[in-house]
KEKE-3310 file (N, C-alpha, C; in steps of 0.2 Angstrom, whole numbers, plus 5000, padded with zeros to 4 digits):
npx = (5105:5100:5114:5107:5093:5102:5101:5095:5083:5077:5063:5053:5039:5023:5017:5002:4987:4981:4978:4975:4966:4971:4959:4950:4958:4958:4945:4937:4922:4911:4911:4916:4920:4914:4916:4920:4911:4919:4931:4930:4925:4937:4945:4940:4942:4956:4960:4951:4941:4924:4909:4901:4892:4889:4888:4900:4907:4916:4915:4916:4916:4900:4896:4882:4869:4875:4863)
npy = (5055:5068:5081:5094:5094:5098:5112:5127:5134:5125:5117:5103:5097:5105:5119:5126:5135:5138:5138:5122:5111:5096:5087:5090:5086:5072:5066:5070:5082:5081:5067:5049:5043:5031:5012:5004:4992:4984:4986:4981:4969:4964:4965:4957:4943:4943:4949:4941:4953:4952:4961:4963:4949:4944:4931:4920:4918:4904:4902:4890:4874:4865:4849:4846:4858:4871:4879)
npz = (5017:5006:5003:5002:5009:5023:5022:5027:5020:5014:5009:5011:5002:4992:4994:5001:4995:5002:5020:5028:5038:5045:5050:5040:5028:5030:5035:5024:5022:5011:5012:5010:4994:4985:4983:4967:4961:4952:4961:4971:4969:4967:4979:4987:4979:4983:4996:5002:5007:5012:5014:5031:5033:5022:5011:5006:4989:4983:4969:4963:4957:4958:4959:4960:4966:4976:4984)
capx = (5101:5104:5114:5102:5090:5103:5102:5090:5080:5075:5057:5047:5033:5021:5015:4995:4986:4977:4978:4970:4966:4971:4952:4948:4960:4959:4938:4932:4914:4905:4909:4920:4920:4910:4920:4918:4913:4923:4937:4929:4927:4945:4948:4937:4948:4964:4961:4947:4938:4919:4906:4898:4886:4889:4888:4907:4907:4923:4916:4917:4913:4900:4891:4876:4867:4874:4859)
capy = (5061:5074:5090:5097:5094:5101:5119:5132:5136:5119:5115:5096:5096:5110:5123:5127:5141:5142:5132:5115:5107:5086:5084:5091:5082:5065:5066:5076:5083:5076:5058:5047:5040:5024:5010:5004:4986:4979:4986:4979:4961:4961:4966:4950:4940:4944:4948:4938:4957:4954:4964:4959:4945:4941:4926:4920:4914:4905:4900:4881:4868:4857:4842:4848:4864:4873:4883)
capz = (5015:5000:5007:5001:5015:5030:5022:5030:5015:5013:5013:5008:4998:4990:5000:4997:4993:5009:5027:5029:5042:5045:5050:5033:5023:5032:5034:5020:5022:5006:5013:5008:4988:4985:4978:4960:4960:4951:4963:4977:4968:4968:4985:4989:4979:4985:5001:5008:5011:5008:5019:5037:5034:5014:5009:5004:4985:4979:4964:4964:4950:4963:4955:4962:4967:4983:4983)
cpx = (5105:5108:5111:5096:5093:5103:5094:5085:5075:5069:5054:5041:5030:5017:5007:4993:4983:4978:4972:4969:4967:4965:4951:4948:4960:4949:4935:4925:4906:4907:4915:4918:4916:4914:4918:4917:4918:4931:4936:4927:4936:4948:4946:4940:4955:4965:4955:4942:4932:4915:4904:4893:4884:4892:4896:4905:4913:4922:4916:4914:4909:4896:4884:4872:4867:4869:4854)
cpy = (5065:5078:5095:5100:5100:5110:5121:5131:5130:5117:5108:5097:5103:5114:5125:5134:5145:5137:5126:5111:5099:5084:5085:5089:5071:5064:5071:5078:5080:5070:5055:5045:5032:5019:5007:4994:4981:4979:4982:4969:4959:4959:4959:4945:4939:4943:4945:4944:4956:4960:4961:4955:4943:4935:4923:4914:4912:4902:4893:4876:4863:4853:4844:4855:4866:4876:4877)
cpz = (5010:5004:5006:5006:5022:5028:5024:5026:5013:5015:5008:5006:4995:4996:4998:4998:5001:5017:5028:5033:5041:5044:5043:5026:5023:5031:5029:5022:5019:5007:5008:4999:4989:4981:4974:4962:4959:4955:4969:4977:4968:4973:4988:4986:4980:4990:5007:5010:5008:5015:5025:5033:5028:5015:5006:4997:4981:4972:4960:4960:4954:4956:4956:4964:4975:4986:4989)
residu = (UNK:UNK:UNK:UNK:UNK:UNK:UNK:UNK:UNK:UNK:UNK:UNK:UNK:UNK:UNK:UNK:UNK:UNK:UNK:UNK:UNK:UNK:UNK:UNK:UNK:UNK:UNK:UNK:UNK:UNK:UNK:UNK:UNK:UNK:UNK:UNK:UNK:UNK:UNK:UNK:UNK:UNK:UNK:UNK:UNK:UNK:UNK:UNK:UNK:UNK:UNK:UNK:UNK:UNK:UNK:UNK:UNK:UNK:UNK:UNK:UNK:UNK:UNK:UNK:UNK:UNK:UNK)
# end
């Protein structure tokens, strides 16, 4: 670590204007953000994550119609 750190005076990060609670910064109140499509096509191919009970489509050149 720096010696920077072991002096008294030494504070991490910015301080705010006013007191915040965890719950307030971890659960905001207006609800979380909605994800952008196309962030949430990605996530589905990278990491497999689709929604409960969606259909899983990899895309696949068949010869005939999966449908």
């Amino acid at each position: 670590m720096p010696s920077i750190t072991s002096s008294d005076g030494f504070r991490f990060g910015v301080p705010s204007g006013r007191q915040i609670s965890a719950k307030d910064l971890i659960y905001p109140a207006s609800g979380s953000l909605e994800e952008r499509p196309e962030t949430a096509a990605m996530y589905a191919k990278t990491h497999g994550n689709i929604p409960a009970g969606a259909q899983k489509n990899r895309n696949y050149e068949w010869p005939v119609d999966p449908n």
